[in-house]
Steps between C-alpha positions, in 0.01 A plus 500: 500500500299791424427597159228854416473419116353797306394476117644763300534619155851651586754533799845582608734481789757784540824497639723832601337641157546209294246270389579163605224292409176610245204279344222580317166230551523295795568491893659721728617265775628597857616232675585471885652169617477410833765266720320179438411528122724220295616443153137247469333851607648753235435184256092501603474902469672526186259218372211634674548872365607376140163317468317805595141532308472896522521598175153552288386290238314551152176530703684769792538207744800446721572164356872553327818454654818639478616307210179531310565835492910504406548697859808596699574510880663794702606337812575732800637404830328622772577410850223709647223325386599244799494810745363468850193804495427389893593839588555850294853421410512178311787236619635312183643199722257267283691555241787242361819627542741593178666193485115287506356747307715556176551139373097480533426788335741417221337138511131645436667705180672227381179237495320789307782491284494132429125524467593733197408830653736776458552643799605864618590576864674787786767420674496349836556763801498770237306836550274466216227732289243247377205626257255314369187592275235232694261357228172440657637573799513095538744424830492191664698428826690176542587357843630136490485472871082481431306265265 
């Protein structure tokens, strides 16, 4: 899985003029899952991403988490951050295929859910308008295929 994480102090996904998803403090996450990413892997992110330390501190140091802060995620899929850039045209063959993808990518939601997060998303294949207001900018890029 692939995860860009961006700090914001609002952001919403769009959907054929509707908003489908909106938070105020917290993470915009798109997430690309790739063939061999399992259940264990959307566990790890979620976990990873929840315990986050990006958020300043009394003293304006990047020390609080999400939960310090009473923060929200915006999860987005997006297939294309697995894209193959070998050439100008990017191949998206990296990418899991729907019926890998969707349970995963509800999986990640659902363990920030149970970690007590509320959680705000797109919809899967969608076209989608996402806007964010970045807070820093802080973005930090997840890849669980790397240490």
């Amino acid at each position: 899985m692939k995860a860009v994480v961006t700090r914001v102090s609002s952001a919403s996904v769009t959907i054929e003029g509707r908003v489908n998803g909106a938070i105020n403090r917290g993470y915009l996450v798109l997430l690309g899952v790739a063939p061999e990413d399992t259940e264990e892997t959307a566990v790890k992110l979620a976990d990873k991403i929840c315990n986050l330390r990006v958020f300043d501190d009394e003293n304006g140091k990047m020390n609080l988490d999400l939960s310090a802060v009473g923060g929200s995620l915006l999860v987005v899929s997006q297939f294309t951050l697995l894209a193959d850039t070998s050439s100008r045209r990017p191949g998206f063959s990296h990418a899991a295929r729907p019926d890998v993808a969707v349970p995963l990518y509800e999986r990640f939601m659902e363990r920030c859910r149970e970690r007590g997060f509320t959680v705000e998303h797109g919809e899967f294949g969608a076209e989608m308008q996402v806007a964010s207001v970045n807070d820093g900018p802080i973005t930090i890029l997840f890849d669980t295929q790397k240490p």
